[in-house]
KEVO-622575 format. One record per residue (C-alpha): z, y, x; residue number from 1. Coordinates in nm, 3 decimals, always signed. Last residue first. Example, Ala and Ser with C-alpha at 12.3 -4.5 7.8 and 13.67 -1.06 7.14 Angstrom:
2
{w=+0.714; v=-0.106; u=+1.367; resi=2}
{w=+0.780; v=-0.450; u=+1.230; resi=1}
# end
This chain:
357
{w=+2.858; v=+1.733; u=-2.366; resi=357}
{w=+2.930; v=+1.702; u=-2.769; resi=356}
{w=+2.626; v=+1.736; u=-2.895; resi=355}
{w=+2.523; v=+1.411; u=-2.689; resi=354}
{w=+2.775; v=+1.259; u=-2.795; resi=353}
{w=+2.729; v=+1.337; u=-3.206; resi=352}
{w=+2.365; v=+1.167; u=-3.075; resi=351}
{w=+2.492; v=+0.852; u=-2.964; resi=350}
{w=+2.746; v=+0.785; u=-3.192; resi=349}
{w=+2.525; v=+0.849; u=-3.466; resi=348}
{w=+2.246; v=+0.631; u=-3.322; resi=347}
{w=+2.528; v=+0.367; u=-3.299; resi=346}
{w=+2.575; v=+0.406; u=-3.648; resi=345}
{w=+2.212; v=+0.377; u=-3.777; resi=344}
{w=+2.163; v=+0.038; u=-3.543; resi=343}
{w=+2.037; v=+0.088; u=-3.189; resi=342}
{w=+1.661; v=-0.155; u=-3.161; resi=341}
{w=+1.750; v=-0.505; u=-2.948; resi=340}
{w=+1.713; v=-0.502; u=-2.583; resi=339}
{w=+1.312; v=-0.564; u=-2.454; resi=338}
{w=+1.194; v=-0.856; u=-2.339; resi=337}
{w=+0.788; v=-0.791; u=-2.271; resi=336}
{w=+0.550; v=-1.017; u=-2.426; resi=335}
{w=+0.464; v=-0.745; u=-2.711; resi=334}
{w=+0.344; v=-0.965; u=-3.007; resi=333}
{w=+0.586; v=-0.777; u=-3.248; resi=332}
{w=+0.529; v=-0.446; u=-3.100; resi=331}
{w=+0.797; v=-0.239; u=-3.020; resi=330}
{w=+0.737; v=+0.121; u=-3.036; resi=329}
{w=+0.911; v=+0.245; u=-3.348; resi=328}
{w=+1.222; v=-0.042; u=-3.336; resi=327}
{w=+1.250; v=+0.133; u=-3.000; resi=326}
{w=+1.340; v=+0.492; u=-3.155; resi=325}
{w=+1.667; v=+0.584; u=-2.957; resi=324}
{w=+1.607; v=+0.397; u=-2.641; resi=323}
{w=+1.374; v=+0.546; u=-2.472; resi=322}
{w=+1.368; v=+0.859; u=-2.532; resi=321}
{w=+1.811; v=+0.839; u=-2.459; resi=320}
{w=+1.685; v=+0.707; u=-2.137; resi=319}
{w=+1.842; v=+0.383; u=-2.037; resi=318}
{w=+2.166; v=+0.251; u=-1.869; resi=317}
{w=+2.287; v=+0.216; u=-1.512; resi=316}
{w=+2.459; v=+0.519; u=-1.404; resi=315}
{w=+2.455; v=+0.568; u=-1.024; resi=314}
{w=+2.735; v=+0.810; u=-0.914; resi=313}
{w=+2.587; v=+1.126; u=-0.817; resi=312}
{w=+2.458; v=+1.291; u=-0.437; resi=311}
{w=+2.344; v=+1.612; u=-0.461; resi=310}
{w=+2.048; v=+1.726; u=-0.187; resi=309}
{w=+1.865; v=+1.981; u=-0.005; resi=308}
{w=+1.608; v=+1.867; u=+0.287; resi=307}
{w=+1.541; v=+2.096; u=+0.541; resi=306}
{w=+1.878; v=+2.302; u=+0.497; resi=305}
{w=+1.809; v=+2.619; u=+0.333; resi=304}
{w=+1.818; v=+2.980; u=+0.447; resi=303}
{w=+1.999; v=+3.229; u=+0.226; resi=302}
{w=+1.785; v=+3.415; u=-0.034; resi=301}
{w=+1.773; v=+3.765; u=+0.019; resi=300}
{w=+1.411; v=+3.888; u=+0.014; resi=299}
{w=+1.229; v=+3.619; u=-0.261; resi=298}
{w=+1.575; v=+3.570; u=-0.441; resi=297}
{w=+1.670; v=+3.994; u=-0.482; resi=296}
{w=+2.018; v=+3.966; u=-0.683; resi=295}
{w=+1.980; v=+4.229; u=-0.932; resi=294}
{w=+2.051; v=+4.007; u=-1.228; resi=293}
{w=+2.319; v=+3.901; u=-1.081; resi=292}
{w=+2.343; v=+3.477; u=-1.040; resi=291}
{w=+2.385; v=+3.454; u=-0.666; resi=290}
{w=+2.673; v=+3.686; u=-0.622; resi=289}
{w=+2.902; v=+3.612; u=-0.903; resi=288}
{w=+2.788; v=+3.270; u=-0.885; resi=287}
{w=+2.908; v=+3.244; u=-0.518; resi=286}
{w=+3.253; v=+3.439; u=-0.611; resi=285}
{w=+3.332; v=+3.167; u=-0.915; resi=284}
{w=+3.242; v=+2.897; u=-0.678; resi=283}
{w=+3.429; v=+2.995; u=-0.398; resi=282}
{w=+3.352; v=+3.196; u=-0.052; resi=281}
{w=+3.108; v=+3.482; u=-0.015; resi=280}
{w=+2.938; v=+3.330; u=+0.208; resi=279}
{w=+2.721; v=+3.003; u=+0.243; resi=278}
{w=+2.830; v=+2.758; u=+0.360; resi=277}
{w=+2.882; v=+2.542; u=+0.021; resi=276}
{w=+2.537; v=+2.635; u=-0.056; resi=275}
{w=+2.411; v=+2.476; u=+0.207; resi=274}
{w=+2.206; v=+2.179; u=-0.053; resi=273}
{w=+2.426; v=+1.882; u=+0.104; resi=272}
{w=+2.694; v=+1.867; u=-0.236; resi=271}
{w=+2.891; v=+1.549; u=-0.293; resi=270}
{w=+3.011; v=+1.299; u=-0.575; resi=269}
{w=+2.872; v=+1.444; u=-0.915; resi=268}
{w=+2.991; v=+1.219; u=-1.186; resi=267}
{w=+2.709; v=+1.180; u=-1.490; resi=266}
{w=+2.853; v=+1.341; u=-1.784; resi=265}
{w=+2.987; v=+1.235; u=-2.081; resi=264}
{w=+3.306; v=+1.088; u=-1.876; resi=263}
{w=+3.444; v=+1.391; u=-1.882; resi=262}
{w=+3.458; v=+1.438; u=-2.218; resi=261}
{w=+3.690; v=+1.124; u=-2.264; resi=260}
{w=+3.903; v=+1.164; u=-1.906; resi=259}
{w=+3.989; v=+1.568; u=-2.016; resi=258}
{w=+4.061; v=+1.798; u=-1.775; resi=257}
{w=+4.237; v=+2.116; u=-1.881; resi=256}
{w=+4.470; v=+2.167; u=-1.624; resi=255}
{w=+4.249; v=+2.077; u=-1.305; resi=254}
{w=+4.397; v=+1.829; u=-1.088; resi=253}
{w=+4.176; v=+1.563; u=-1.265; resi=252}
{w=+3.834; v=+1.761; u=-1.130; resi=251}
{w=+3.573; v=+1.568; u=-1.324; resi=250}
{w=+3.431; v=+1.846; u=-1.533; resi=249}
{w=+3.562; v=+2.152; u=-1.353; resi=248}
{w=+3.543; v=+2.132; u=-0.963; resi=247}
{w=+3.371; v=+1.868; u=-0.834; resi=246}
{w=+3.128; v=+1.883; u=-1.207; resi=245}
{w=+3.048; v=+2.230; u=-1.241; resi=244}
{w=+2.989; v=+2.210; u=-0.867; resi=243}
{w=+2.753; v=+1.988; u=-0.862; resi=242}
{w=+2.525; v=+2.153; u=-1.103; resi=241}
{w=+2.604; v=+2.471; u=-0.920; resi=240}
{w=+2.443; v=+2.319; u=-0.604; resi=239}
{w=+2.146; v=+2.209; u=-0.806; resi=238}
{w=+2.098; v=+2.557; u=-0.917; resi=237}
{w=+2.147; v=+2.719; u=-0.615; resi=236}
{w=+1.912; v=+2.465; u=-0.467; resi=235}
{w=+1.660; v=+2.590; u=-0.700; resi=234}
{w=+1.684; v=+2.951; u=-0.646; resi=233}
{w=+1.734; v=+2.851; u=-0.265; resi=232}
{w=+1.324; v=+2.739; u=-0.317; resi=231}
{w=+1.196; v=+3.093; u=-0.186; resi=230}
{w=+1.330; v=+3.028; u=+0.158; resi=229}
{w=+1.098; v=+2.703; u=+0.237; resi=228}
{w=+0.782; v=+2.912; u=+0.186; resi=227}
{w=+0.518; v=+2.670; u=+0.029; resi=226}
{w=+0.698; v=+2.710; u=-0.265; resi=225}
{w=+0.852; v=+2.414; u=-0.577; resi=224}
{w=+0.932; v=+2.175; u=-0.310; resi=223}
{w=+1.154; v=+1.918; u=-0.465; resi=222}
{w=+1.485; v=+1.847; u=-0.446; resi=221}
{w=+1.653; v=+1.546; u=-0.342; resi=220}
{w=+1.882; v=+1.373; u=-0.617; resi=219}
{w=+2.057; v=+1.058; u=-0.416; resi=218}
{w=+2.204; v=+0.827; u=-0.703; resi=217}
{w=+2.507; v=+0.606; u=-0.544; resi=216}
{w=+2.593; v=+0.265; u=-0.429; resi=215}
{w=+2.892; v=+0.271; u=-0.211; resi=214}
{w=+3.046; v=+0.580; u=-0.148; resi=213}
{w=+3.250; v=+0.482; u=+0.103; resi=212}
{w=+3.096; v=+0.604; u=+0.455; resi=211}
{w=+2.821; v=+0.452; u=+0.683; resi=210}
{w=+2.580; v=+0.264; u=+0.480; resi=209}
{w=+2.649; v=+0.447; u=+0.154; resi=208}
{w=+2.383; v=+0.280; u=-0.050; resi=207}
{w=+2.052; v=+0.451; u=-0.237; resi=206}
{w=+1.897; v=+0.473; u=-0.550; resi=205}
{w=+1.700; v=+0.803; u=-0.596; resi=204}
{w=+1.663; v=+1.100; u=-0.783; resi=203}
{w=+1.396; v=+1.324; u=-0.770; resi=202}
{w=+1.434; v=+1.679; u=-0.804; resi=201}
{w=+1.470; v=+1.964; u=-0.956; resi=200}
{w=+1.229; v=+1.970; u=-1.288; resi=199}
{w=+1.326; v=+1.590; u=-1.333; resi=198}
{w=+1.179; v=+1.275; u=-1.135; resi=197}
{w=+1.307; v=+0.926; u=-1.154; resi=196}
{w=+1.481; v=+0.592; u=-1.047; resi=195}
{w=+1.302; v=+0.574; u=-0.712; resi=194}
{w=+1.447; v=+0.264; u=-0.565; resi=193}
{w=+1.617; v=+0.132; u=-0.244; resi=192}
{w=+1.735; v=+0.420; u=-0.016; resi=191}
{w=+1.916; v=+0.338; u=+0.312; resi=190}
{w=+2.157; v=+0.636; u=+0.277; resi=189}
{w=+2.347; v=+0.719; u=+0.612; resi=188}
{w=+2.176; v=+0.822; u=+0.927; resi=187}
{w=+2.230; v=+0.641; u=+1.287; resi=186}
{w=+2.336; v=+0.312; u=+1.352; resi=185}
{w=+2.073; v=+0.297; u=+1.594; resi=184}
{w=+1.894; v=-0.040; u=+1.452; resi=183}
{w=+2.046; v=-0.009; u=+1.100; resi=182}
{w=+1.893; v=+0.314; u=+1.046; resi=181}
{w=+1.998; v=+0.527; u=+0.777; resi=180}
{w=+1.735; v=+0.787; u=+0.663; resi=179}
{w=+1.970; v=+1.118; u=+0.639; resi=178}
{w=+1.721; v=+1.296; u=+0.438; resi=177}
{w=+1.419; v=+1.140; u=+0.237; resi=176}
{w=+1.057; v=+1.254; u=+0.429; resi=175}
{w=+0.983; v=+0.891; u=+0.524; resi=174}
{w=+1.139; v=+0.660; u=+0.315; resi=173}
{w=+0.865; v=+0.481; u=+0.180; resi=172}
{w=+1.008; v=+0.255; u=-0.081; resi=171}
{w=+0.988; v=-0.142; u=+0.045; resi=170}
{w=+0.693; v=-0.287; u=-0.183; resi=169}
{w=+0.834; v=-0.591; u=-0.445; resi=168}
{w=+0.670; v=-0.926; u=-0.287; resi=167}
{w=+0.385; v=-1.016; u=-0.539; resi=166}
{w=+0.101; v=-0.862; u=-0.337; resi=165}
{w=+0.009; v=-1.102; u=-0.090; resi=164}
{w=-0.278; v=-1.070; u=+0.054; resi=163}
{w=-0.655; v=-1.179; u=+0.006; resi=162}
{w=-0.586; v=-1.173; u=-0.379; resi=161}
{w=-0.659; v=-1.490; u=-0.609; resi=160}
{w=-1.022; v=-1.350; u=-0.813; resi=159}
{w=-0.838; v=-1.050; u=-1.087; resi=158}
{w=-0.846; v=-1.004; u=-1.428; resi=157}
{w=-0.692; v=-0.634; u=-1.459; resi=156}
{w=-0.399; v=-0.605; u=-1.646; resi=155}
{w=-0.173; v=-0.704; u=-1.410; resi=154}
{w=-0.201; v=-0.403; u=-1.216; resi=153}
{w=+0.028; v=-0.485; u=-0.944; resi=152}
{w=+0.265; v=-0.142; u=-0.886; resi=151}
{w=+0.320; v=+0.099; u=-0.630; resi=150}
{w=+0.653; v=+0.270; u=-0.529; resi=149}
{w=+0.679; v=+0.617; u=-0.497; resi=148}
{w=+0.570; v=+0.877; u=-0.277; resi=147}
{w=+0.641; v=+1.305; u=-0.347; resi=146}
{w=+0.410; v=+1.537; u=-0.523; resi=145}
{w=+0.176; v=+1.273; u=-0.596; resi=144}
{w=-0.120; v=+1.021; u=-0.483; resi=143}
{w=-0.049; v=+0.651; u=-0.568; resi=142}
{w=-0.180; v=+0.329; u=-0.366; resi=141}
{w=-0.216; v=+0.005; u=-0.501; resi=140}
{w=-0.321; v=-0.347; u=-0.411; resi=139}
{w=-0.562; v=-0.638; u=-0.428; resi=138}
{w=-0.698; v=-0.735; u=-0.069; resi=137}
{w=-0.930; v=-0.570; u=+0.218; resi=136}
{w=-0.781; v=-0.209; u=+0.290; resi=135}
{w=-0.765; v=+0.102; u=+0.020; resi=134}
{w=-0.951; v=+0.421; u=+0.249; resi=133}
{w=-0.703; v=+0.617; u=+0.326; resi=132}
{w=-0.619; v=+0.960; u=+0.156; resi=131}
{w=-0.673; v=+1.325; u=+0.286; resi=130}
{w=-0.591; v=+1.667; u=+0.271; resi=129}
{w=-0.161; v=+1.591; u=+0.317; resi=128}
{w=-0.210; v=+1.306; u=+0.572; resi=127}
{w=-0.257; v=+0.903; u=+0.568; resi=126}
{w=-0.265; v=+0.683; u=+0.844; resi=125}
{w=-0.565; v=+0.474; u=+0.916; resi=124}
{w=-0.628; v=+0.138; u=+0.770; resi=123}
{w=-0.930; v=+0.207; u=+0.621; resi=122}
{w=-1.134; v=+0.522; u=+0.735; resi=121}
{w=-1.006; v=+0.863; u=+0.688; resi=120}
{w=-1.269; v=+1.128; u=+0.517; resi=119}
{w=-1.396; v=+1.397; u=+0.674; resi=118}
{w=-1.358; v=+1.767; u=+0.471; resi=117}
{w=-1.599; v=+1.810; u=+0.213; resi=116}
{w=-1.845; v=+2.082; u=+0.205; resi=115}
{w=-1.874; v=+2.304; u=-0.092; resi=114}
{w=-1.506; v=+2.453; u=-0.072; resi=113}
{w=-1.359; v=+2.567; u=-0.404; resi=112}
{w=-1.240; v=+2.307; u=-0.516; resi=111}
{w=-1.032; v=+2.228; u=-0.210; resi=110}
{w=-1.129; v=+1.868; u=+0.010; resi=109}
{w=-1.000; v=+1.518; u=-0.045; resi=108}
{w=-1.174; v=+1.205; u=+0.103; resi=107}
{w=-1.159; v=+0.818; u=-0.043; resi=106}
{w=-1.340; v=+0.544; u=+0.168; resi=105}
{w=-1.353; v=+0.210; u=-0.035; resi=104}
{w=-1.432; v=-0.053; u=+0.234; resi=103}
{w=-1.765; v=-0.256; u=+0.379; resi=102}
{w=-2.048; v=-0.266; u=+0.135; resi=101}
{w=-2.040; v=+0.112; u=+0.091; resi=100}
{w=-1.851; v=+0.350; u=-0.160; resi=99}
{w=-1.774; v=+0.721; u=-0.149; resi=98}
{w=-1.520; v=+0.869; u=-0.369; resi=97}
{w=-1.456; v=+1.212; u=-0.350; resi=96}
{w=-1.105; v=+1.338; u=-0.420; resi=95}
{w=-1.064; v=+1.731; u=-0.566; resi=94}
{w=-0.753; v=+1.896; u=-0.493; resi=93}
{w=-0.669; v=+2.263; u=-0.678; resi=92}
{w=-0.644; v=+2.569; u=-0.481; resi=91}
{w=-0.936; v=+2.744; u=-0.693; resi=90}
{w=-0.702; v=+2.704; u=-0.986; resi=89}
{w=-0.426; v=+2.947; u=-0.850; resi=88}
{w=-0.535; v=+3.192; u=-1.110; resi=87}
{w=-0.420; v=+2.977; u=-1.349; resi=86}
{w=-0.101; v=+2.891; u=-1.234; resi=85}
{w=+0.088; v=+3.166; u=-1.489; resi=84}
{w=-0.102; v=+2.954; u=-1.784; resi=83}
{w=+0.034; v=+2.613; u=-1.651; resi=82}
{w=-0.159; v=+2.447; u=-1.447; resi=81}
{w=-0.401; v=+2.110; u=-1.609; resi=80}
{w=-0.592; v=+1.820; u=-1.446; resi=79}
{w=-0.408; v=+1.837; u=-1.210; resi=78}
{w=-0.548; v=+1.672; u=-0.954; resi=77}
{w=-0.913; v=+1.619; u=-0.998; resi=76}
{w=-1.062; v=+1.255; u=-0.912; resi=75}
{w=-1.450; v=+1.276; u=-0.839; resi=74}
{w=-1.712; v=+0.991; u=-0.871; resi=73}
{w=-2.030; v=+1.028; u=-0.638; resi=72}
{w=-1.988; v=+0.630; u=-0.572; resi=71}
{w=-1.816; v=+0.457; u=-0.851; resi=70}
{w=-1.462; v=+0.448; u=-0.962; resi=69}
{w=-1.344; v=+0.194; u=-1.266; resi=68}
{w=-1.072; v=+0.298; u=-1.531; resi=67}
{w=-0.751; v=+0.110; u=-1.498; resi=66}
{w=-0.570; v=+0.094; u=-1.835; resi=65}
{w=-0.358; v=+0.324; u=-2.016; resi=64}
{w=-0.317; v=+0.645; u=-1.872; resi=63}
{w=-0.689; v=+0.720; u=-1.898; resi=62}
{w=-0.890; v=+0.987; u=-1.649; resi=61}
{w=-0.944; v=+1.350; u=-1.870; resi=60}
{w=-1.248; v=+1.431; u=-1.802; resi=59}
{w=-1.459; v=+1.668; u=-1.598; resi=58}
{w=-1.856; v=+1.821; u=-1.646; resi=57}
{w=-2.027; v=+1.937; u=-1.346; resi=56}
{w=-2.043; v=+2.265; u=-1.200; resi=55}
{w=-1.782; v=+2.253; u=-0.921; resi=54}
{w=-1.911; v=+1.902; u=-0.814; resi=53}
{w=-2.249; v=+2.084; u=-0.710; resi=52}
{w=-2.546; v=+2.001; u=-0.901; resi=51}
{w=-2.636; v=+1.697; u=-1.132; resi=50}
{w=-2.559; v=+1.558; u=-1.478; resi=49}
{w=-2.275; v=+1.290; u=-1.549; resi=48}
{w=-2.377; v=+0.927; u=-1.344; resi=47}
{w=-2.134; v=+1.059; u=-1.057; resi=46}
{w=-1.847; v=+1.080; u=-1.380; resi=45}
{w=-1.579; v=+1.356; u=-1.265; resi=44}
{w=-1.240; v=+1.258; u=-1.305; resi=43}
{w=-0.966; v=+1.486; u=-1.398; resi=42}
{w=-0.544; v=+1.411; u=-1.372; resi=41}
{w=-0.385; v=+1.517; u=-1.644; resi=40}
{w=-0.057; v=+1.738; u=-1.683; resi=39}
{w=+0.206; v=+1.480; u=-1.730; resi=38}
{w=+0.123; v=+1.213; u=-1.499; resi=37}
{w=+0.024; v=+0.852; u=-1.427; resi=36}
{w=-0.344; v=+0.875; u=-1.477; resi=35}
{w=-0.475; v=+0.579; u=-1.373; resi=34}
{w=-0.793; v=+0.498; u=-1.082; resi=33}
{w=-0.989; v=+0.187; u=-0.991; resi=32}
{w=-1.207; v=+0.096; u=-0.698; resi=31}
{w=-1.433; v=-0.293; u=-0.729; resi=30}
{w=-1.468; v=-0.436; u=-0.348; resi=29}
{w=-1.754; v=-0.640; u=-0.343; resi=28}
{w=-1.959; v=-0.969; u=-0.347; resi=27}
{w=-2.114; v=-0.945; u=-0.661; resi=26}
{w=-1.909; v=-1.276; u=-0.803; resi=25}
{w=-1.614; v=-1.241; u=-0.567; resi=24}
{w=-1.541; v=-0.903; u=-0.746; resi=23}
{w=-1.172; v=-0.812; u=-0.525; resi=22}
{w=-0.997; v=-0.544; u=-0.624; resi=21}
{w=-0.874; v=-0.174; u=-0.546; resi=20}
{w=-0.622; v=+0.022; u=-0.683; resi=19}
{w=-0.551; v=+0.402; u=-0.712; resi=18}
{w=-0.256; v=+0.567; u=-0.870; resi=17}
{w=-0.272; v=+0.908; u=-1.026; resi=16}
{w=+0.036; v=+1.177; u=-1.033; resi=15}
{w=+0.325; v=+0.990; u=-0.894; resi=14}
{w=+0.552; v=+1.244; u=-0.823; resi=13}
{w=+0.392; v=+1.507; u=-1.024; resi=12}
{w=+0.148; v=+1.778; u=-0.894; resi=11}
{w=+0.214; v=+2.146; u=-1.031; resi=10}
{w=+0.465; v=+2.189; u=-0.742; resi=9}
{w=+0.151; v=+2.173; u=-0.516; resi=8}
{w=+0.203; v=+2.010; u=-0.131; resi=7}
{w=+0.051; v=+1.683; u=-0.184; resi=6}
{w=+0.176; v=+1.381; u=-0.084; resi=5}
{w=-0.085; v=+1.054; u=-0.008; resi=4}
{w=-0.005; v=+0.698; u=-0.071; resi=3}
{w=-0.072; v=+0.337; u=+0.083; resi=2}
{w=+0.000; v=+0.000; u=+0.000; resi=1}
# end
């Protein structure tokens, strides 16, 4: 498996996700592409009229099954910016498929730009303006804001690969902070799932390897500027998430702490975003500062650590989307296992809870 970042806030995590397969009957290697985000990813058709790529028609590529890549065939990520990222449009990533008998070569270059950057061959490592070409074998690779794991598509009738695939891919922990490695001893976290994405950050599994935490949820945040300085707005507001919860929520020493309510709310466990540094001292004083109206963000913001980060206790459980309407989205052939639909009173519960926090 392979995968690509790209440095655009309006790019999700895993944004599309590439596969490749074997067609033993032609004698070739078949490319496929999925949407996997929430603004669209693009394709241009290579059979859809003629011209430069700019000028040709664009799609919206399926989220439900594979669709097929031939040669000439573009991928556009996003599909869609939000109004105020309009103008930015001309900064958007195109990917240009180009086929031969050999490998599936993939090559990124700007919208705007009429000639396309070189691509990277097979096997070769990948970098932020370009993606490698998908090796010999049945697997996936995933472009996004930040890497995740890939998946099998089962879906897709498929010869016996040329590698194993069914072995669970090891996340890619390059760019996570304080990587622990059991060979030094050095770092702490040795991360073993991405459990999600929110408008922060992504969140993590990961184990304490060198202190007590144990198993814990890592929530990194994500780049949201090119200029590192101009994301301490949102590490303020991860930092103040954490401290609403060290210091209020789950503080026991604190008067009016209250073991029911507090255990509404996900238990925040340590702060690494700098904020805690930071002058004027206390949480009250630092919000004081930090949240004025008047406070200047873009010419006084306090410089960041490289990677800012909370670090939660792991809740196992579900998504309140997922779970409160199953009985709606189960089908009755569906193969999958699936826990049983809430009743009408645990709905209740679940909901006058949720008011509650």
């Amino acid at each position: 498996s392979a995968a690509i970042v790209l440095d655009d806030a309006s790019i999700s995590g895993s944004h599309v996700e590439f596969s490749v397969a074997a067609d033993s009957a032609a004698g070739r290697w078949r490319l496929f592409a999925r949407d996997l985000s929430r603004n669209g990813t693009g394709i241009v058709d290579s059979s859809v009229g003629g011209g430069s790529c700019v000028e040709r028609e664009r799609r919206r590529l399926s989220s439900q099954a594979p669709e097929e890549l031939f040669d000439g065939s573009e991928i556009v990520v996003p599909l869609k910016r939000k109004a105020a990222s309009v103008a930015q449009d001309s900064r958007g990533h195109r990917f240009v498929v180009i086929l031969n008998s050999a490998v599936a070569t993939l090559r990124s270059r700007p919208v705007a730009s009429s000639a396309p950057i070189p691509g990277v061959v097979a096997g070769a490592a990948c970098s932020s303006s370009s993606l490698a070409g998908v090796q010999p074998g049945r697997g996936t690779m995933q472009a996004g804001g930040a890497v995740s794991s890939t998946k099998v598509l089962d879906e897709i009738p498929l010869p016996a690969p040329a590698q194993s695939v069914t072995d669970k891919p090891k996340i890619d922990t390059s760019g996570l902070p304080d990587v622990y490695d059991p060979i030094t001893g050095k770092g702490r976290w040795r991360y073993e799932a991405r459990l999600g994405e929110g408008g922060l950050g992504v969140v993590y599994r990961a184990v304490d390897c060198t202190g007590t935490q144990g198993e814990v949820a890592v929530k990194i945040l994500k780049r949201h500027s090119r200029t590192p300085h101009k994301d301490a707005r949102h590490a303020f507001a991860m930092y103040r998430e954490s401290q609403w919860s060290l210091w209020w929520l789950h503080n026991q020493y604190d008067e009016r702490y209250i073991e029911e309510s507090a255990g509404l709310f996900a238990r925040y466990l340590e702060d690494h975003t700098g904020f805690s540094e930071f002058p004027p001292a206390g949480f009250d004083a630092k919000r004081g500062l930090y949240e004025a109206p008047t406070f200047n963000w873009d010419r006084d913001a306090p410089n960041l650590p490289k990677q800012p980060y909370v670090v939660m206790e792991l809740v196992r459980g579900e998504t309140l989307q997922n779970c409160i309407d199953r009985e709606r989205r189960i089908l009755p052939s569906s193969p999958r296992e699936e826990p049983p639909p809430l009743t009408v009173a645990e709905k209740r519960r679940v909901l006058l809870d949720a008011a509650r926090a």
